[in-house]
N, C-alpha and C positions, 0 to 999 in steps of 0.2 A: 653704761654708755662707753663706748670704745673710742678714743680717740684716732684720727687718721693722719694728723700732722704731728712730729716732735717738736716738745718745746724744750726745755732749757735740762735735757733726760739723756743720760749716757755714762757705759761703761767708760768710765776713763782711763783705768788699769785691769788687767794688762792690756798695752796697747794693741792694734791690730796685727795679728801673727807674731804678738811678741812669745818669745821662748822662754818661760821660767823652769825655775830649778822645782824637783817632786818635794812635795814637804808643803806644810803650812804656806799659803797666799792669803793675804788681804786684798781684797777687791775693791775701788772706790767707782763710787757712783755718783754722779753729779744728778739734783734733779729740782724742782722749781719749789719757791720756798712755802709754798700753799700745797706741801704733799704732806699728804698724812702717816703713808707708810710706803713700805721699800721693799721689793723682794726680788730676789734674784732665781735664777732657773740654771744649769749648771747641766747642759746636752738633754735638754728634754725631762729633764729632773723636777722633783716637786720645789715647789719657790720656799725658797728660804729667806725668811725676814732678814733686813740689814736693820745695823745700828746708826742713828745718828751721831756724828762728832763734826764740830769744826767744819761746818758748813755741808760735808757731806755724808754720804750713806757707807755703808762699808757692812762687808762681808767676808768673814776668815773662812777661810778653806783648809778644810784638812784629809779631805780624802782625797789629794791630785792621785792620776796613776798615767802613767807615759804613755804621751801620743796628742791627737790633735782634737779639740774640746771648742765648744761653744755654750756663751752665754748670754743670757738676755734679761734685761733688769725688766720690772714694773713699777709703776708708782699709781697709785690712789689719790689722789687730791683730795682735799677737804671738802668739794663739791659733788664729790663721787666719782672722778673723770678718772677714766684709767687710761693707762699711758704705758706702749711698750717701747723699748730703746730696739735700736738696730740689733741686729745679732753681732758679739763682737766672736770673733776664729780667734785663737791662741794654741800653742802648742806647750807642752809638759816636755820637760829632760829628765829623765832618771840622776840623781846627784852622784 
Protein backbone atom coordinates (compact mmCIF):
# COMPACT_ATOMS: atom_id res chain seq x y z
CA UNK A 1 0.00 0.00 0.00
CA UNK A 2 1.47 3.29 -1.27
CA UNK A 3 0.72 6.08 0.61
CA UNK A 4 -0.46 9.54 -1.16
CA UNK A 5 -0.22 12.02 1.53
CA UNK A 6 3.24 12.89 3.63
CA UNK A 7 3.38 12.59 6.88
CA UNK A 8 6.05 13.62 9.25
CA UNK A 9 8.88 12.11 6.07
CA UNK A 10 11.72 14.30 4.49
CA UNK A 11 15.10 14.84 3.45
CA UNK A 12 16.09 17.36 5.68
CA UNK A 13 19.83 17.63 4.52
CA UNK A 14 20.90 18.71 2.09
CA UNK A 15 18.78 21.40 1.75
CA UNK A 16 16.87 22.23 -1.51
CA UNK A 17 19.72 23.10 -4.01
CA UNK A 18 22.01 23.08 -1.41
CA UNK A 19 25.75 22.88 -2.90
CA UNK A 20 27.99 20.45 -0.92
CA UNK A 21 31.62 19.75 -1.21
CA UNK A 22 32.49 15.96 -3.38
CA UNK A 23 33.66 13.60 -0.58
CA UNK A 24 31.62 11.80 2.03
CA UNK A 25 27.80 13.45 2.93
CA UNK A 26 25.51 12.29 5.58
CA UNK A 27 22.11 12.52 4.73
CA UNK A 28 19.45 13.13 7.48
CA UNK A 29 16.04 12.13 7.10
CA UNK A 30 13.32 12.78 9.28
CA UNK A 31 10.38 10.36 9.40
CA UNK A 32 7.41 9.15 11.80
CA UNK A 33 8.19 7.33 14.78
CA UNK A 34 6.07 4.12 13.74
CA UNK A 35 8.74 3.51 10.74
CA UNK A 36 10.24 0.43 10.67
CA UNK A 37 12.96 1.15 8.06
CA UNK A 38 14.58 3.98 5.96
CA UNK A 39 15.85 3.97 2.62
CA UNK A 40 17.24 6.32 0.48
CA UNK A 41 17.41 6.45 -3.59
CA UNK A 42 20.36 8.67 -4.81
CA UNK A 43 19.19 9.80 -8.98
CA UNK A 44 17.24 6.66 -9.58
CA UNK A 45 19.62 4.39 -7.60
CA UNK A 46 18.88 1.20 -5.69
CA UNK A 47 17.63 2.24 -2.06
CA UNK A 48 19.94 2.21 0.33
CA UNK A 49 19.08 1.45 4.08
CA UNK A 50 19.64 4.47 6.50
CA UNK A 51 20.62 4.15 10.07
CA UNK A 52 18.74 5.25 12.99
CA UNK A 53 20.42 7.73 15.61
CA UNK A 54 19.00 10.46 17.65
CA UNK A 55 15.64 10.69 16.42
CA UNK A 56 16.52 10.35 12.90
CA UNK A 57 17.52 8.34 9.66
CA UNK A 58 20.68 9.02 8.18
CA UNK A 59 22.62 7.93 5.28
CA UNK A 60 26.64 8.49 4.42
CA UNK A 61 27.45 8.91 1.02
CA UNK A 62 30.41 8.20 -0.43
CA UNK A 63 30.29 8.09 -4.05
CA UNK A 64 29.27 12.00 -4.72
CA UNK A 65 30.76 12.95 -8.23
CA UNK A 66 29.99 16.77 -9.63
CA UNK A 67 27.04 18.09 -10.79
CA UNK A 68 23.35 18.08 -9.94
CA UNK A 69 21.73 14.89 -7.99
CA UNK A 70 18.33 13.97 -6.63
CA UNK A 71 17.17 12.04 -3.84
CA UNK A 72 14.34 10.52 -2.42
CA UNK A 73 13.91 8.82 1.10
CA UNK A 74 11.28 5.85 1.78
CA UNK A 75 9.83 4.64 4.90
CA UNK A 76 7.90 1.39 5.78
CA UNK A 77 5.81 1.68 8.77
CA UNK A 78 5.31 -0.94 11.18
CA UNK A 79 1.84 -1.35 9.49
CA UNK A 80 3.29 -1.84 6.11
CA UNK A 81 2.36 1.80 4.77
CA UNK A 82 5.09 2.92 2.49
CA UNK A 83 5.81 6.37 2.42
CA UNK A 84 7.78 8.39 -0.26
CA UNK A 85 9.40 11.97 0.70
CA UNK A 86 9.39 14.72 -2.12
CA UNK A 87 12.29 14.44 -4.40
CA UNK A 88 14.92 16.65 -2.77
CA UNK A 89 17.65 18.64 -6.14
CA UNK A 90 21.07 19.31 -4.58
CA UNK A 91 24.13 19.98 -6.45
CA UNK A 92 27.97 18.44 -5.86
CA UNK A 93 31.19 20.86 -6.10
CA UNK A 94 34.28 19.26 -6.92
CA UNK A 95 36.64 20.18 -3.55
Amino acid sequence: MIATQLKEIGIEYPHAREVIAQGQYSFRVSAPNDAKEVRLSIDDGPWQLCRANNGYWWFDWFDSTPGEHVAVSRVIENDGSLILSQPRLFQVQPR
